[in-house]
N, C-alpha and C positions, 0 to 999 in steps of 0.2 A: 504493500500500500504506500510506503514512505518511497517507493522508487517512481512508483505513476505521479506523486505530487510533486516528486523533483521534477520528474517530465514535464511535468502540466506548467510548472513554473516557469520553466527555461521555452518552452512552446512561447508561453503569456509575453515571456519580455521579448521578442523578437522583433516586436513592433516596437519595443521605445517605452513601451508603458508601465506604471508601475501597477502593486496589488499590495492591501491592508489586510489582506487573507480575511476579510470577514465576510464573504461567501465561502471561499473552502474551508473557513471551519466553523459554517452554520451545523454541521451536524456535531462540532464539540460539548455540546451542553450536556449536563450531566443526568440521568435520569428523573424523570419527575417524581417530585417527593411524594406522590400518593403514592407509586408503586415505590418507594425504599421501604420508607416507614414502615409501612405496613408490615414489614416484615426485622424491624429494629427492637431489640431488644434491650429492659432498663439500662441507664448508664451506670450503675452502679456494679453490675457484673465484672467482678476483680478475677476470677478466674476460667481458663478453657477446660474444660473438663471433659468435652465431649462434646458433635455434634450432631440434631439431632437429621432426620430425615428433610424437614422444610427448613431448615437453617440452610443446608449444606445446598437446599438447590435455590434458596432464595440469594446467597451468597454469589452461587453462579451463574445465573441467570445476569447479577449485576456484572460478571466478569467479562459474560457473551458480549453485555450493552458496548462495555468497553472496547474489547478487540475489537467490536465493531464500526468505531468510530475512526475517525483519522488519526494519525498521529503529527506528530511535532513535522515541520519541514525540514528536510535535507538540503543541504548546501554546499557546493561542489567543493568553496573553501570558506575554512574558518573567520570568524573575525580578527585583525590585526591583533584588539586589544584599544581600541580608544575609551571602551567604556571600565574596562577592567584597570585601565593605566599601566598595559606592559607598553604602550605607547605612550614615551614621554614629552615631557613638555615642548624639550628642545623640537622635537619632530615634527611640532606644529606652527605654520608661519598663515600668513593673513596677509590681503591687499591691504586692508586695515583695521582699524577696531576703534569704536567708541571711548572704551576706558579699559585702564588693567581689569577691573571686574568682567569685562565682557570679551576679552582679548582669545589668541585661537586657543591658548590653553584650554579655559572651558568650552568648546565647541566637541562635548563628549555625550554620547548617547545617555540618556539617562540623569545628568547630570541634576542636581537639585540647587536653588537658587538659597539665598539669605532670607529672612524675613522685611528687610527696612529695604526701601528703595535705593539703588546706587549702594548697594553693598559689594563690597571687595569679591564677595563669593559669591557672583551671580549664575542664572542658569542657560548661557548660552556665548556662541562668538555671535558679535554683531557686527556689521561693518560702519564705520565712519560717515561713508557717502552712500549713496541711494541711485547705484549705476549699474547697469550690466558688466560692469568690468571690474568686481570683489570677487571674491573667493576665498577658500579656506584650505589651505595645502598639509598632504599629510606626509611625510618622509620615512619609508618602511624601510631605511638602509640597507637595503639588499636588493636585488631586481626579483620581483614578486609579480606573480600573474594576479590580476587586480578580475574580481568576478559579478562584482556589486556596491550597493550602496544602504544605508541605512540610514531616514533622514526622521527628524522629528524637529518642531517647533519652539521656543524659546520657553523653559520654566518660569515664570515667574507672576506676583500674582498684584502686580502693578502693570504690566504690560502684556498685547497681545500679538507676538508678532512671529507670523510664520513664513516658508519659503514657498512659493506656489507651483513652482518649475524649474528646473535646473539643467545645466551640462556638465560634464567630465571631460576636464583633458588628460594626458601622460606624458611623461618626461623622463627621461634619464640623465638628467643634466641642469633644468630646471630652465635651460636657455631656448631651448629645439620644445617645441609642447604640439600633442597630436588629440586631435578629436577625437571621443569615442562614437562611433559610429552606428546610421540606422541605415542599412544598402550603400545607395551614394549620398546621404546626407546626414548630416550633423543631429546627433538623438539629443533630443529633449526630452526630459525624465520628470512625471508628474511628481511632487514632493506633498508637503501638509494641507491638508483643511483642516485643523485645529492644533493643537500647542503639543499632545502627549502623546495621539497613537502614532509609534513606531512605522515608518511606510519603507519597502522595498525596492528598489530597484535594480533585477538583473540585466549586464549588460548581452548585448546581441553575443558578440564574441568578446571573450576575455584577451585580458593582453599587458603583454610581462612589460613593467618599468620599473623603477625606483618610486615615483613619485605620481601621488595622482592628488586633482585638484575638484574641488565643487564651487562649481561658477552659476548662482543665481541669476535667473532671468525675468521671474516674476513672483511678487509678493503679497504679503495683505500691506494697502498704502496705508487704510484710517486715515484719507487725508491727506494733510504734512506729515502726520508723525510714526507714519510706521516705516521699520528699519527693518533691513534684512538681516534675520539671525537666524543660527538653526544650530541645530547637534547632531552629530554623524557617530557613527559606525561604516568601517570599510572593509569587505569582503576578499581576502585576498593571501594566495598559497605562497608563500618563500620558497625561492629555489635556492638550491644550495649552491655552494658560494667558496670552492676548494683553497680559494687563494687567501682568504679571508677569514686568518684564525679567530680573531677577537670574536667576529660574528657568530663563530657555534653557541647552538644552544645547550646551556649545560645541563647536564646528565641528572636524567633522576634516579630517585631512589628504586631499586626491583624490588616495591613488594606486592607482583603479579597480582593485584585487585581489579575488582570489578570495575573499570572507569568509565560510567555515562549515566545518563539519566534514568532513573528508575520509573515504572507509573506503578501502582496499585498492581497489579497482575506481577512484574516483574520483581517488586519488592520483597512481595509475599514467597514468590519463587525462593530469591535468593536468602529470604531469613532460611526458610526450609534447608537450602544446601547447607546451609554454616552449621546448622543443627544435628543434618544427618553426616557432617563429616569432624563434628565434635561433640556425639551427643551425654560425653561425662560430665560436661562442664557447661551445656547450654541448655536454655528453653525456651521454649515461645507461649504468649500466654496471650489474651485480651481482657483490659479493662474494661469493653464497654463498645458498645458502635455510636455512628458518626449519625449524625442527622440523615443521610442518604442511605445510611443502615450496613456499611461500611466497618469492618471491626478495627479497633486502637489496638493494633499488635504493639507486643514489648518481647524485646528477646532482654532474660535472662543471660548473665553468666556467670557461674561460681562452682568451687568447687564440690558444692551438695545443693543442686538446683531444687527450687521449689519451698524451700525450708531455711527460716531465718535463724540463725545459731549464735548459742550466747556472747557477746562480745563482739560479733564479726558485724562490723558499718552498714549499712544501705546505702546507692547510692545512687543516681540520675543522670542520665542529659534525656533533654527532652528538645526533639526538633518541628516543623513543620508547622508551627501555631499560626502563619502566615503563610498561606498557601504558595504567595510567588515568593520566598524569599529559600531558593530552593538544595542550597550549598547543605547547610548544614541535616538535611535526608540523607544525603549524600557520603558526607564525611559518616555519621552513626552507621550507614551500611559496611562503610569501609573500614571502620572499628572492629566489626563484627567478626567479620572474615580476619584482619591481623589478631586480633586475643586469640582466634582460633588457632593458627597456624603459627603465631608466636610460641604457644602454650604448648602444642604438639614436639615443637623443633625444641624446648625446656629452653628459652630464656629466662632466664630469671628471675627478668624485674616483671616480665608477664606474670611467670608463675607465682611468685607474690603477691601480684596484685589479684590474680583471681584466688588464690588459698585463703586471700586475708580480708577479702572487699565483693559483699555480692553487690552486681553491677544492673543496673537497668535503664535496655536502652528502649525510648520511642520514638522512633524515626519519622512519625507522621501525625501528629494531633488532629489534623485536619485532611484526611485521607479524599474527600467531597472534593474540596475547591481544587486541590494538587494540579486536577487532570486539566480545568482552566487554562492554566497558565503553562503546563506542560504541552497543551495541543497548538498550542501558538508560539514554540520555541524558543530558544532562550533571547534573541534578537529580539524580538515582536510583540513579547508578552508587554513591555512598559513596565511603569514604574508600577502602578497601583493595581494593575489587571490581579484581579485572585489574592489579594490582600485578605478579605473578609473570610467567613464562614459561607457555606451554601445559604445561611438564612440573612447574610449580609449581618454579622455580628463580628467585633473585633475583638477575637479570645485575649487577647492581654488588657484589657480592661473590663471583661467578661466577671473576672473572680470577684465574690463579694470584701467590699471597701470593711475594712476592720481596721483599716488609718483612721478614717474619720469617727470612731467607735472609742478610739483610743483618745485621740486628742479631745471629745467632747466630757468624756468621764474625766480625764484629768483638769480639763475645765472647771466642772463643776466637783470634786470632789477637793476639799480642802488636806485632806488625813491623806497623806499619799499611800501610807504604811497598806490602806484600805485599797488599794488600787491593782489590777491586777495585770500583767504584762506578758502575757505570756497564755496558747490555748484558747483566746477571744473566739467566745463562739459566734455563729455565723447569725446575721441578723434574721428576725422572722419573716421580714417580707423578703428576702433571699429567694425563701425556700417553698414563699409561698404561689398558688396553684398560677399567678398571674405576672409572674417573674420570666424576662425574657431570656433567658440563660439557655447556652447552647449545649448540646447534647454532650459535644465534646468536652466542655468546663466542667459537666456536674462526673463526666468519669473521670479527670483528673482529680477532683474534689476528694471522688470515692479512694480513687490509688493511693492518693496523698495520705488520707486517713487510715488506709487498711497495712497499709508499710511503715515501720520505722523509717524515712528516709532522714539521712545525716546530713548531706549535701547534694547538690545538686547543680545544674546549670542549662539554660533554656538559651538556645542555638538560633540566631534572628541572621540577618543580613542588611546590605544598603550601606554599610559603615566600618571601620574598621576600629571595635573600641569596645572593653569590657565595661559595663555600669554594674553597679551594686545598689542596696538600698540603703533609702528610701526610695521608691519611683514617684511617691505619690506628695507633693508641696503641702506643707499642715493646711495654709491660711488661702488653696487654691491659685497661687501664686504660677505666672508661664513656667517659670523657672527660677527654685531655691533651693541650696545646698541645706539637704534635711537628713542627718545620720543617724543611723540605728545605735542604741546603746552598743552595739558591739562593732562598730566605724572599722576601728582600727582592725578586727580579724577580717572585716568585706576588704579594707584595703590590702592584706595581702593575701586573699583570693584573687583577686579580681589583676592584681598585679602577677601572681603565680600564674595566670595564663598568659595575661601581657607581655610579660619579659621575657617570656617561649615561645612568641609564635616569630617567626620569620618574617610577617610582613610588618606586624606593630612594634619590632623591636628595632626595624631600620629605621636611624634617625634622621635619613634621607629621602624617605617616603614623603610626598605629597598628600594633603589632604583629602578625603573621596569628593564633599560636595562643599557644605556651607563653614562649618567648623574644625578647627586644627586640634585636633585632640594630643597630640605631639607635646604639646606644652605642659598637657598631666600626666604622661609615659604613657599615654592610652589608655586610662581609666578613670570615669568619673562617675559620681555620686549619679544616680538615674534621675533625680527631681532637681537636681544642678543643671541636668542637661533640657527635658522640657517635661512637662507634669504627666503622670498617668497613673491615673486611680484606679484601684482593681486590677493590680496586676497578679502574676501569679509570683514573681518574688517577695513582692509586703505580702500577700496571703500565705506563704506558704512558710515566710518567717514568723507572722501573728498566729495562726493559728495552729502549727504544728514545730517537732522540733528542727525542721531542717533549714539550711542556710543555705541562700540561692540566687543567683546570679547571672545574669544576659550577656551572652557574648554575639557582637556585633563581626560577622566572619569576612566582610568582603562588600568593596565598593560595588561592587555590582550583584547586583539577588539572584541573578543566573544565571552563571557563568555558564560560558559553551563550554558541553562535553571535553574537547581539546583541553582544558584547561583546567580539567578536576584534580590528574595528579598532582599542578604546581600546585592547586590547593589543598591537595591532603598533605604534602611534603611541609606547607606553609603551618598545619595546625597539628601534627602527629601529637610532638613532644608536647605539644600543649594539652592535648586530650589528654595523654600520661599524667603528665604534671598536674594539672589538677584534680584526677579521681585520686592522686597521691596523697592528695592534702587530705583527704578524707579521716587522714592517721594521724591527726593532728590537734593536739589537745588531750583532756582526760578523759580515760573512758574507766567505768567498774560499773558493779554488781548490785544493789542494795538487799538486803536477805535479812530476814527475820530471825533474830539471836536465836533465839530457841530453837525454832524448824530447818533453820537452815535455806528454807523457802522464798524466792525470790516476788519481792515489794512492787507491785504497780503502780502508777500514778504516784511514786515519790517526787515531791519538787525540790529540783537538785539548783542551788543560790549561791552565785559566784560574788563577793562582796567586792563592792562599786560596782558591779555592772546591772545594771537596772532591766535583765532579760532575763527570767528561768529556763529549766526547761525539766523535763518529766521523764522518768524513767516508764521503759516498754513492757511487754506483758511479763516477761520472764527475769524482770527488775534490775535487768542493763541499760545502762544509760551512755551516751556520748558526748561531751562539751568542748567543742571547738575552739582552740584558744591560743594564742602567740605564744612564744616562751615566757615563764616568768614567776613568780609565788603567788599563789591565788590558796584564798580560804575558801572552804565551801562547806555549806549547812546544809544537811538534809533535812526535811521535814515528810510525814505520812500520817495518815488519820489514824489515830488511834496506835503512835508510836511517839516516843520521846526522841526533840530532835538531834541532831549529833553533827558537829562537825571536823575538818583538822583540814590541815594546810597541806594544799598538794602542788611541785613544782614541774614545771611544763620546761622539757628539753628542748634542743635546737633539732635534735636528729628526726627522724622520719615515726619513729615510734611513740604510741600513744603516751602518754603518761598512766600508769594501774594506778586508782582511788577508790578502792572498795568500801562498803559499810554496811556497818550490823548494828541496827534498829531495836530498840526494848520496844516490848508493849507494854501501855499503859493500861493497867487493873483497872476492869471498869463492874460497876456493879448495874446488873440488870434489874429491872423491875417485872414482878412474876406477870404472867398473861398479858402483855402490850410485847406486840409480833413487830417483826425489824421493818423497817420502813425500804420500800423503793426495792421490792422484789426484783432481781434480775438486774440491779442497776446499783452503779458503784454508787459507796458512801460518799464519798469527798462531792461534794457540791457541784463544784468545776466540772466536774468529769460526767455526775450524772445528767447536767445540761446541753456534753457536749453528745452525751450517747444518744439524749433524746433529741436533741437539731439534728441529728446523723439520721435518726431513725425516718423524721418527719419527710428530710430532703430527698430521701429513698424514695418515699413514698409517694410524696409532689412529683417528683421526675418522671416515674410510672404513667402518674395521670398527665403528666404537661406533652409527654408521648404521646400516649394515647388518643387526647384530645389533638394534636396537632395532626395525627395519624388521619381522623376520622375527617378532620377539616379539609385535611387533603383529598382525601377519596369520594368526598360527596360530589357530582354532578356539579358542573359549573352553574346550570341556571339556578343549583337548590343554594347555591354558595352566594349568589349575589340575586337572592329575592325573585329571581324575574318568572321564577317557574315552578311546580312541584310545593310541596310539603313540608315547612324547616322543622 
């Protein structure tokens, strides 16, 4: 199929013209939601156990719909790299430009502008004069068969200015320049009708130069005041160049992976193989399906899959929350496959890490939108295309706000002593039946709850920069640096990946779009950078014990295929490095003096730091913490508290702080039967069982009812006919 729409394409540009592929891929859209739902099951489902006979064909009935859709377009040759920035500044020259802000540097596909008008970091090259005789030149230093064009319109949201038509010349000299050609006459290449969608243009014949140029011919005027600006992408193959050593591309790493884009069908494949070619140490499970009814795979790895063991961390990356932003599916696939084949071959910093760390990867939150922006290529897709959920819902502001839950009680509450920081259960209208929450949130909600996770980290793109929390500004502010009582452990998280990746540790690197993150080693506070409420880092540090973190993988959300190994080479040691950290800080036991039986729900209090956290069912706890002397007090209901000083190394191994709990002699009074059957004593815990319980059971029905909404008759749906 992907070889007849290369045909069709290279047919299409013969004539000179371009295509937005929004006829060839009218049949991308995803099944309609009465036929998924119907067949989705509660988000709350944390394990695969089995599937049953209508599962396994409603499943693949959705996988037929797939294969039968088109796929992404093929292209004869890659992109240079102007939106990725393996094409550098230098390489870009201009008849002229307006201001450094608008100069040919930025003249990058994709590129994002500043907020204030006349910002240094705008979203396009513009030219100076308003003549057929600008242009924007790209220097691919090598003689490169040139096959296309990629044109899009000026970001920005003070001005509207796109390119209406264009030519292309070539050069190997920059002095001698040749037309691209339509038979005997000079091709003119349709470009924008609006600012963002990505437009094509293949040439008739390709043709090998160093240098190729895009010469505007017609624009939007508005007038006096429209300018000619635009941002490119250039299609085009490097020949090799024997005399020319500097010019090799250097070698990467052999570690024979899977490198391209995955869809739904093929991911599912390849969890499968990594499983059945390492099936000691992996598994595959689902949280839950997707609004499309779609299931949230997670491959396990450790060394006793399935089963959480005393002492031994939990731990996450979570990718895919943003459908186009599609690097980081990518990289968790390619994880997958290295722990396997590391772990076979006994490396030993693998085989530690899975002996000592069970591991869980989700390569796709958002399995529904993926296909969006996957069927319109990595070129094409844009900037925002499949951002959302299928119900147009943006899951990192999806998770319930328990910032604004915290800063209002500390508001109002005078006695802080009384204040509780730590476990914030989820608000009522959360959970209740008329909450917009997406299928995909409330099973991460369920994961989150049903796993001790320790740490974590949630895989975005567009940027090249770790944040930490807070994400969410107290006082709603655009942007304010707002730090979690534990600032200083997020900052050396957030720095442990930073300092490791390849591209955010070069201190030569260019900015991706409006901001230099350079200036903070590539790490900032998340509500420093601009506010978001309901993310799943503040949720996931208020209401559970784990610590978690956004890594920003890559100036471009989808990189072409060609270009996955430099990016998995660019983040390996980083992926390492920070499930490392995982080992970091104090972990023990809390157990019942007498039985010897291990304490649940004990709150484990680190003096000065104004965050607890809670020990797990078999009354192992984990606290994350820099080097250094920390006291810590245990407390449990109906135990006397205890505490003693425990000091946190530099080396990679946890710090042991065990403790043994007295109970406290309590005298019963005869015939008055215990309160809260089936539900823990400690107060916290029993509101958090009962919001648990409630959310379960609202999700059920907020399915259900959406299920039914979907499947009823269009005229019974909008009044005009039939029966409501």
């Amino acid at each position: 199929m992907a070889g007849l729409l290369c045909a069709a394409l290279l047919l299409l540009s013969s004539c000179g013209r371009t295509q937005t592929f929004s006829a060839l891929a009218a049949n991308s859209s995803l099944p309609p939601a009465g036929e998924s739902e119907a067949t989705a099951a509660p988000a709350s489902s944390t394990t695969e156990t089995g599937k049953t006979a209508e599962e396994t064909q409603g499943e693949e009935e959705l996988l037929r719909k797939q294969e039968e859709q088109e796929g992404p377009p093929e292209f004869e040759c890659p992109p240079l790299g102007l939106e990725s920035l393996r094409v550098k500044d230098a390489q870009l020259r201009a008849s002229s430009f307006k201001r450094r802000g608008l100069g040919p540097h930025r003249g990058r596909l994709n590129i994002q502008s500043g907020v204030e008008d006349g910002d240094i970091y705008d979203g396009a090259w513009c030219a100076r004069h308003r003549d057929k005789n600008q242009w924007l030149e790209v220097d691919a230093r090598r003689l490169t068969r040139f096959t296309g064009v990629v044109l899009q319109g000026r970001n920005s949201i003070w001005s509207w200015d796109v390119v209406h038509s264009y030519k292309v010349q070539f050069s190997n000299d920059t002095l001698v320049w040749r037309p691209s050609m339509n038979g005997s006459q000079e091709a003119v290449y349709e470009g924008n009708q609006d600012a963002e969608t990505p437009v094509l243009a293949l040439f008739n014949t390709s043709t090998v130069a160093r240098y190729i140029r895009i010469n505007p011919q017609t624009w939007y005027q508005n007038g006096s005041d429209g300018d000619i600006c635009l941002r490119a992408e250039v299609l085009g193959c490097a020949l090799p160049d024997p005399k020319d050593v500097w010019q090799t591309e250097p070698t990467l790493m052999d570690d024979q992976l899977d490198f391209r884009h995955h869809n739904y069908k093929e991911m599912r494949k390849l969890m499968k193989s990594v499983n059945e070619e390492c099936p000691d140490i992996t598994r595959i499970y689902s949280i839950g399906k997707s609004h499309g009814g779609l299931k949230l795979y997670v491959m396990e790895i450790s060394d006793n899959p399935g089963k959480h063991e005393l002492g031994e961390p939990e731990f996450r990356y979570v990718a895919g929350m943003h459908r186009n932003e599609v690097l980081g599916r990518e990289l968790l696939l390619n994880l997958m496959q290295y722990l396997c084949r590391e772990f076979k071959r006994g490396d030993q910093r693998v085989v530690r890490l899975v002996q000592e760390t069970r591991i869980h990867l989700l390569p796709s939150m958002n399995p529904d939108g993926y296909e969006t922006a996957f069927k319109k290529g990595s070129e094409l897709a844009g900037w925002a295309l499949g951002r959302y959920s299928y119900e147009g819902i943006d899951m990192n502001h999806n998770f319930a706000d328990l910032n604004s839950v915290m800063w209002t009680a500390m508001e109002l509450e005078t006695d802080r002593s009384k204040l509780i920081n730590h476990y914030f259960p989820i608000p009522e209208q959360y959970t209740s039946e008329d909450a917009f929450v997406a299928s995909e949130t409330r099973a991460v909600i369920s994961w989150m709850q049903d796993i001790p996770f320790v740490l974590g980290a949630n895989l975005h793109g567009g940027e090249v920069v770790v944040t930490y929390p807070f994400d969410m500004t107290r006082d709603w502010a655009p942007r304010e640096h707002t730090p979690t009582p534990d600032d200083s452990f997020f900052r050396w998280l957030a720095a442990a990946y930073a300092s490791t990746n390849q591209v955010m540790s070069d201190p030569d690197r260019r900015p991706c779009h409006n901001k230099d993150f350079l200036r903070n080693n590539n790490i900032i506070n998340g509500a420093a950078w601009h506010n978001v409420p309901g993310s799943m880092n503040d949720f996931s540090y208020l209401h559970t014990n784990c610590f978690e973190i956004t890594v920003e993988l890559s100036c471009d959300k989808f990189p072409h295929a060609s270009e996955l190994p430099l990016e998995w080479r660019n983040n390996r040691e980083s992926l390492l490095v920070f499930m490392e950290q995982v080992h970091r800080g104090i972990k023990g036991v809390i157990r019942d003096r007498e039985s010897g039986e291990g304490i649940a729900g004990a709150v484990i209090k680190v003096e000065e730091i104004d965050h607890h956290i809670r020990s797990v069912a078999d009354g192992d706890f984990w606290r994350l913490l820099n080097p250094g002397e920390y006291q810590l007090t245990v407390t449990a209901e109906g135990y006397m508290p205890s505490s003693r000083t425990c000091w946190v190394r530099y080396d990679q191994h946890p710090t042991v702080c065990d403790f043994h709990l007295t109970r406290i002699p309590k005298r019963r009074l005869k015939g008055v039967p215990p309160k809260g059957r089936g539900l823990p004593k400690d107060p916290q815990l029993r509101l958090r069982q009962l919001r648990l319980r409630k959310l379960r059971s609202s999700t059920k029905n907020i399915n259900q009812r959406r299920a039914a909404a979907a499947a009823r008759p269009r005229g019974v749906r909008r009044g005009e006919g039939g029966r409501a």
